[in-house]
ZAPAFI-530059 format. One record per residue (C-alpha): residue in one letter; x, y negated, z negated. Coordinates in steps of 0.2 Angstrom, whole numbers, plus 5000, padded with zeros to 4 digits. Each point is the difference from the previous one (the first is absolute). Layout:
AXYZ;...
END
This chain:
X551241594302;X500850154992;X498750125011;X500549915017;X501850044996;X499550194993;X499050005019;X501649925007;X501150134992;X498650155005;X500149935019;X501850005004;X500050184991;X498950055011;X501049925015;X501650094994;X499050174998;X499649985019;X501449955008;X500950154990;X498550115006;X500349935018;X501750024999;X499950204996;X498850025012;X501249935014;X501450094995;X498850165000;X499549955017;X501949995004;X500250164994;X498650085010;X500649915014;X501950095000;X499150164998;X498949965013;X501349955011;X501250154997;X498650125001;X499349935018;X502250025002;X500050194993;X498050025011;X500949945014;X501750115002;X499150154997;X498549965016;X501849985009;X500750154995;X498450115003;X499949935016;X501750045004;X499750164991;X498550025011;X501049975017;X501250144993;X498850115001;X499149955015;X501850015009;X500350194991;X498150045005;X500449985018;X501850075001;X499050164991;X498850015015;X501249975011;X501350144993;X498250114999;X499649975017;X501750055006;X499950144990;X498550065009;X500849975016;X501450094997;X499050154993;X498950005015;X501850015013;X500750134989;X498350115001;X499949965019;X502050055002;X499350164991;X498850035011;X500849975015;X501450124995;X498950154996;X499349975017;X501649985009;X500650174991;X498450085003;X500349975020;X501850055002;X499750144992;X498750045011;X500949955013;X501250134995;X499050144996;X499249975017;X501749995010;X500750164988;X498450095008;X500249955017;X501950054999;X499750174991;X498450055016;X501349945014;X501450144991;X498650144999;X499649985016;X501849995007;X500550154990;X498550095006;X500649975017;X501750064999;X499350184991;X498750005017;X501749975010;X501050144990;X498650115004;X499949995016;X501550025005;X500850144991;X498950155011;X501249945013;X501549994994;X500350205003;X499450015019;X501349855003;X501750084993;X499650175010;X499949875017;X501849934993;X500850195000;X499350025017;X500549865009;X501850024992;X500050185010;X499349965017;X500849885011;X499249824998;X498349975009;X499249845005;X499449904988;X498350024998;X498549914995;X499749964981;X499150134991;X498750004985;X501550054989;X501249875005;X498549874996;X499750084982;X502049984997;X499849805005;X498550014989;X501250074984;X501349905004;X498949824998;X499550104984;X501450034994;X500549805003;X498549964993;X500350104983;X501949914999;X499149844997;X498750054988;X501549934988;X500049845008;X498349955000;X499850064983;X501649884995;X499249875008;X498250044992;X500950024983;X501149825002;X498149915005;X499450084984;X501749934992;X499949835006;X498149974996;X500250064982;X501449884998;X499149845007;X498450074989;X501350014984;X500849815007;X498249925001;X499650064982;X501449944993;X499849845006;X498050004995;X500650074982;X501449844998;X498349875007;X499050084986;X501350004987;X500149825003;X498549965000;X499750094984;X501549904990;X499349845009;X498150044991;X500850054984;X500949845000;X498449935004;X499050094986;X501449934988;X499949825007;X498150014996;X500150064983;X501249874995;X498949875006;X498550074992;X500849994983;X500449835005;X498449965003;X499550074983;X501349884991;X499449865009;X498150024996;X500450024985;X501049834998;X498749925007;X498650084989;X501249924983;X500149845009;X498150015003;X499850044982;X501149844996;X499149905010;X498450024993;X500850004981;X500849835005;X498049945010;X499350044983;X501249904989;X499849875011;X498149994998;X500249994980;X501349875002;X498749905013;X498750034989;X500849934985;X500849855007;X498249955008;X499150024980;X501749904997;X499749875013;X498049984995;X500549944984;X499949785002;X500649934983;X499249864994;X500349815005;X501649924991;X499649874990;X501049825001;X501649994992;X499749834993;X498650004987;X499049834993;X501049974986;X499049984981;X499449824998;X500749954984;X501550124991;X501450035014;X500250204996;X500750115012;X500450195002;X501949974999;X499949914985;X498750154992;X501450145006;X501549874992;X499150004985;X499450194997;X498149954997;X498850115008;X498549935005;X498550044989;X498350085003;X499249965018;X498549884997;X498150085003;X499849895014;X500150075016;X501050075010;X500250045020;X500550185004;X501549935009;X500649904986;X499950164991;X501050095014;X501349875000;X500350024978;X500250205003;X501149955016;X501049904989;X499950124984;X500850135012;X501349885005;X500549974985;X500050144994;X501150075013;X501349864997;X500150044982;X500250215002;X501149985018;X501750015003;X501349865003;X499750005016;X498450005002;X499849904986;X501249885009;X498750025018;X498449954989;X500749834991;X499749955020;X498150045003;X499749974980;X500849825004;X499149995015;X498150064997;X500249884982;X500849845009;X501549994990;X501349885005;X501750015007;X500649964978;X498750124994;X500250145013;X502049974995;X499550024983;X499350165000;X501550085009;X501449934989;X499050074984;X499850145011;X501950035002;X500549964980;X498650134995;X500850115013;X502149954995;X501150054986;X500649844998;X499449855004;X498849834994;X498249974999;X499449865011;X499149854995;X498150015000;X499349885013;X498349954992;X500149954981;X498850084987;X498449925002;X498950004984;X498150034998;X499049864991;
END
């Protein structure tokens, strides 16, 4: 009889030392589960911001390219609006060294004529005062038919009118020079004020571009921590996965019944052992299940824990130690009123429930 209740004692121990067991394993799950839960939290901020991070950059990307190809564009009208200037400057000034020639032939030729004219008509200038005397002296004759003299004067005299406007047509050669030169000097200032603004346009654009190249480089960089992050936080989340699934494969063993078959003959129960400060005596040689020995060292680390805990806790275990040995409602009552005068300054001992019961 002694054994079955040394069996009895071993079985709910073992009970108690499992449901202990099972309860720190399910707070551990808990546990795993918060971290679980607030790393998929932290895994799932950062794959928002590096996709955010990676539309940044995107967005900056194009804008570069963009600001790149305008560059080019503007490079390539600024080299044009060279060129075309140096050829617009190379033609009027042709132009101008052509019309300066044609102008300087047509004065050589005009002032070779009027030294041909001057020539020619001085040999007669002599012969034609002596015919002037004559006539002044003689009484008038008839007037007679033009002479080869009386030609070559009309000859001097057109050249003569011809050297008084050599000054004219070398004003009017001089103001075409003049008004060339200025519309030459107009146009290139205007082509100098395009290029200069296209040249601040470009630097402006070289400036734009370098800011959003160093932009760029800040973003990639972002995203390479966040990348980094993300694959720290993947890793922690294997670990945690991994541990919870060697959690979740451990099965503990089947509870046994609260109610136990009672001995046949003495009426002895575990209250009455605890109320009385025996402890049970040396487990019989008979045998014994592997869960009834899992259920005594359950129990032995119950009980254990109850006796070396804090009020508290001490206070939480009087429940699963009533429940797991079947106290009743007097007994489990008990146990916490003697709990609270142990735990009191001041204060009375309650009254035993179960009297002594001798051995015969």
């Amino acid at each position: 009889m002694r054994w079955k209740e040394e069996q009895l004692q071993e079985g709910v121990s073992r009970q108690l030392k499992l449901m202990a067991t099972e309860k720190e394993l399910r707070e551990t799950v808990s546990e795993k589960d918060g971290e679980l839960r607030e790393l998929r939290q932290l895994l799932d901020r950062a794959r928002s911001d590096g996709g955010k991070k990676e539309r940044e950059v995107t967005r900056l990307t194009t804008e570069l390219g963009e600001a790149n190809k305008t560059s080019s564009e503007l490079e390539k009208k600024l080299e044009e609006a060279v060129v075309s200037h140096a050829r617009h400057l190379q033609e009027m000034t042709a132009q101008k060294d052509t019309r300066i020639a044609e102008l300087s032939k047509a004065l050589e030729e005009l002032q070779s004529e009027i030294l041909g004219s001057e020539t020619v008509a001085a040999p007669e200038r002599n012969p034609l005062d002596f015919a002037t005397v004559s006539t002044q002296t003689d009484p008038p004759p008839p007037p007679p038919s033009p002479s080869p003299q009386e030609e070559a004067k009309v000859g001097e005299g057109a050249a003569v009118l011809q050297v008084s406007n050599i000054p004219d047509t070398s004003l009017t050669v001089t103001n075409g020079l003049g008004g060339s030169e200025t519309e030459e000097r107009e146009e290139e200032g205007e082509l100098t004020m395009e290029s200069h603004g296209l040249i601040e346009e470009l630097q402006l654009l070289r400036q734009e571009q370098v800011r959003l190249q160093e932009e760029v480089a800040e973003k990639n960089k972002l995203v390479r921590f966040q990348q980094l992050k993300i694959v720290d936080m993947r890793k922690a989340l294997n670990r945690e996965l991994r541990s919870q699934s060697s959690v979740d494969q451990f099965t503990p063993p089947p509870r046994l019944p609260h109610t136990f078959p009672a001995p046949p003959s003495v009426p002895f129960t575990m209250t009455t052992m605890l109320l009385r400060g025996k402890s049970p005596g040396p487990a019989p040689s008979g045998p014994i299940t592997s869960c009834d020995d899992v259920n005594i060292q359950y129990l032995k680390h119950v009980i254990i824990k109850f006796l070396c805990s804090r009020e508290d806790e001490a206070t939480q275990l009087i429940r699963a130690v009533a429940t797991l040995l079947n106290f009743t409602t007097q007994e489990e009552q008990f146990v916490k009123d003697y709990f609270d005068y142990k735990m009191s300054w001041f204060g009375s001992m309650p009254q035993p429930i179960y009297h002594p019961v001798r051995n015969t």
